[in-house]
C-alpha positions as CSV (number, residue, x, y, z in Angstrom):
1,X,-1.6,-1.2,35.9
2,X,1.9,-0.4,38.1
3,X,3.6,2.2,36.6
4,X,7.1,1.3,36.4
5,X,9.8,3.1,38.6
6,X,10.5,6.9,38.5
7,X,7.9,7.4,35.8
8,X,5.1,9.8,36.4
9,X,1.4,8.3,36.0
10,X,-0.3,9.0,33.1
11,X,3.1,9.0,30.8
12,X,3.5,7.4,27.4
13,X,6.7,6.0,28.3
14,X,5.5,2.8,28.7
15,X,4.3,2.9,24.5
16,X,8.6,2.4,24.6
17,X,8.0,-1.4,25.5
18,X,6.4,-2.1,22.3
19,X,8.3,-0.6,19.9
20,X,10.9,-2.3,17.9
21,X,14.2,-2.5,19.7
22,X,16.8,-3.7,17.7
23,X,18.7,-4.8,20.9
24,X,15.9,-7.2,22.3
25,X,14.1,-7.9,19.0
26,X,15.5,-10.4,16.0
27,X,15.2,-9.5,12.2
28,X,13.2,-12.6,11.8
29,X,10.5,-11.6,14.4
30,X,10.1,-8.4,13.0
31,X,9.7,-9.6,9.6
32,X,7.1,-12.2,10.9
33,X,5.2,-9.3,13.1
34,X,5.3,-7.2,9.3
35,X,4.0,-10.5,7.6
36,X,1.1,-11.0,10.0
37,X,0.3,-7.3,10.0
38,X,0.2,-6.7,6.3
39,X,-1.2,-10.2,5.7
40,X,-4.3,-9.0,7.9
41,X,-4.7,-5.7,6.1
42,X,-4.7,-7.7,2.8
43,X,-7.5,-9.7,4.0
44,X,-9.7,-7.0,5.1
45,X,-9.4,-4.8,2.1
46,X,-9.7,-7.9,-0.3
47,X,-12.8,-8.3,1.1
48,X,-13.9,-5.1,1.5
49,X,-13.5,-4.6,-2.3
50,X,-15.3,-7.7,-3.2
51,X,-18.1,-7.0,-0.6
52,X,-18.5,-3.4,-0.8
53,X,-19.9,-1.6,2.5
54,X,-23.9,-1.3,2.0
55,X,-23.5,-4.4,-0.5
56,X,-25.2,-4.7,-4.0
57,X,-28.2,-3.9,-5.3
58,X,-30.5,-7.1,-5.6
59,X,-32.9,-6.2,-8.1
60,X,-32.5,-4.3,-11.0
61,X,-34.9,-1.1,-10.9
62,X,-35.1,2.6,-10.3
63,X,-32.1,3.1,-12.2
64,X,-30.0,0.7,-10.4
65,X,-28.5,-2.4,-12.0
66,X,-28.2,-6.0,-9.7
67,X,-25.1,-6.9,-8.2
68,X,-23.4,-2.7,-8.3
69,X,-22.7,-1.3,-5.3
70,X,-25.1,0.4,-3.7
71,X,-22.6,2.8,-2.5
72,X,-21.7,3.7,-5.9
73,X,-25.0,6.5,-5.7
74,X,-22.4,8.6,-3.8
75,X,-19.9,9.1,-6.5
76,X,-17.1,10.9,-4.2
77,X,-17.1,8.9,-1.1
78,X,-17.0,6.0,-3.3
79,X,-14.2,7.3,-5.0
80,X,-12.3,7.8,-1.8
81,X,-13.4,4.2,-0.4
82,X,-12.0,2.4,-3.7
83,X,-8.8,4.7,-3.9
84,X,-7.7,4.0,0.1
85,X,-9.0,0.3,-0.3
86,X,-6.8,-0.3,-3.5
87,X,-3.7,1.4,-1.9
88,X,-3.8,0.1,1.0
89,X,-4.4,-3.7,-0.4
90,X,-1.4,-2.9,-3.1
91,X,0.4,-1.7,0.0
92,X,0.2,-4.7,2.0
93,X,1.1,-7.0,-1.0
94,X,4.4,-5.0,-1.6
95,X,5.2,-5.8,1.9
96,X,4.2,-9.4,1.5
97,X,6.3,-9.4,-1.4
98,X,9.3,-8.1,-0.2
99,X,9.2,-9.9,2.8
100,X,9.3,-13.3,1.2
101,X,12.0,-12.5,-1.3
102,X,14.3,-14.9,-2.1
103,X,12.4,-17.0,0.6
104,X,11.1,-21.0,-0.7
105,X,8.2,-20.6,-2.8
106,X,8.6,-16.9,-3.6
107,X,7.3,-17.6,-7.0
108,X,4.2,-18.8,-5.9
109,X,3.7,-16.4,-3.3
110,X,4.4,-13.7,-6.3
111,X,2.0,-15.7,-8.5
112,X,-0.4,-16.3,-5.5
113,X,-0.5,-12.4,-4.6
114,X,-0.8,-11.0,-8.5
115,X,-3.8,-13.6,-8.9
116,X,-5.2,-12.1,-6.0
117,X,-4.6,-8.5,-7.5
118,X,-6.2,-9.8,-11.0
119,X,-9.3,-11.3,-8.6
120,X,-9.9,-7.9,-6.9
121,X,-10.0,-5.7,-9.8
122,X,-12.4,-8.3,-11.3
123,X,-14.3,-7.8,-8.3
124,X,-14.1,-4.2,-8.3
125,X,-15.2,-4.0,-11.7
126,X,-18.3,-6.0,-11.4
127,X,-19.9,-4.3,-8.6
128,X,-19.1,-0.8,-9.5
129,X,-21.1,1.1,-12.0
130,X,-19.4,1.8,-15.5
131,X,-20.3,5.6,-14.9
132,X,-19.2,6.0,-11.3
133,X,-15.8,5.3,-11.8
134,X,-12.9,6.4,-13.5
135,X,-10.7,2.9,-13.7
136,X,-7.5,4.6,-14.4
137,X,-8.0,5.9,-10.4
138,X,-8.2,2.7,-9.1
139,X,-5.5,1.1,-11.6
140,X,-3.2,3.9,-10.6
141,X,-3.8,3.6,-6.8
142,X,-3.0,-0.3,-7.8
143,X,0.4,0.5,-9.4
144,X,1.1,3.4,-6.7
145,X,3.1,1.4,-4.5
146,X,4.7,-0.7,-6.6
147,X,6.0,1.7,-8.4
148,X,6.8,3.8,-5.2
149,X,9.1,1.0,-4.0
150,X,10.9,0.6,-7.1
151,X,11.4,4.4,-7.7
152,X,13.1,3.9,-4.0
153,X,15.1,1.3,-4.6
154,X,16.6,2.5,-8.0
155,X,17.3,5.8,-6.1
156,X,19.1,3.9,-2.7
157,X,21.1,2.2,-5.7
158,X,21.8,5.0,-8.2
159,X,21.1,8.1,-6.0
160,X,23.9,8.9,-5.1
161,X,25.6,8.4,-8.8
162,X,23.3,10.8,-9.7
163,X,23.5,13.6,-7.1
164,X,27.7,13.7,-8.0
165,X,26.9,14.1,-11.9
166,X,24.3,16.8,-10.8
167,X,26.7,18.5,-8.6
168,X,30.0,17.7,-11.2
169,X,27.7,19.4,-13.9
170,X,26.8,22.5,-11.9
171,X,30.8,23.0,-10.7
172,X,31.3,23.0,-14.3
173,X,28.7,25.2,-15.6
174,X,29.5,27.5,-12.8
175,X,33.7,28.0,-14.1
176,X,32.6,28.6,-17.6
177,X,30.0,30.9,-16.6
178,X,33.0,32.4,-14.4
179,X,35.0,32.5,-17.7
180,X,32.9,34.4,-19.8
């Protein structure tokens, strides 16, 4: 590969050419990058929580029930797997969400994605042993995001309202502590 002029071989300059420039790319092909992205992550976590890695037990015996994870015997990297998984899948619909807003068919790709949500905790919850897991974890990592973007979005709206009354509040404690 040429190294483009005056730059010295071996430089990460050229990592420049793929980032987003704002100048040379369009909104719309930067939300369609984000959509194929984060629609890609939502496939391989979807399936990654309904197919855990190692897979299911088959038969039932040695203390192991048919159709748990197998890699549910190792409580904590379990627990680690299913947290990341779940984020990163809630994540990626969150994106997928707010990329299609206000877009046709937004309700059904709302409808579409929360199914999906319902379908992989159902999935989650089959194969993973009822005394592995603590489902508040997962349900949490679930809601994480969510809740994430709407704590940032309330803040970009109100944020500022609420730093003045926070700084009108302490001007004013601070002249009648002066008073006293």
């Amino acid at each position: 590969m040429a190294n483009p002029p005056n730059e010295k071989p071996g430089s990460w300059r050229w990592f420049k050419s793929f980032q987003y420039d704002k100048n040379k790319d369009s909104p719309s092909d930067a939300r369609n990058v984000l959509l194929v992205v984060a629609a890609l992550i939502t496939a391989v976590t979807f399936q990654a929580g309904v197919n855990p890695p190692g897979g299911v037990w088959q038969e039932t015996k040695d203390g192991h029930n048919a159709g748990r994870a197998i890699y549910a015997a190792h409580q904590t990297p379990f627990y680690v797997f299913l947290i990341s998984n779940t984020l990163a899948l809630s994540s990626a619909i969150v994106v997928i969400i707010s990329l299609t807003y206000r877009f046709p068919f937004h309700f059904e790709v709302w409808f579409a994605t929360v199914s999906m949500m319902v379908t992989y905790g159902s999935a989650v919850f089959a194969v993973t042993p009822k005394e592995s897991v603590r489902f508040r974890y997962i349900l949490t990592a679930a809601a994480g995001p969510f809740l994430a973007r709407l704590l940032w979005e309330a803040f970009n709206r109100w944020g500022g309202q609420i730093l003045e009354s926070f700084r009108s509040i302490r001007s004013s404690l601070k002249s009648v502590s002066g008073k006293c």
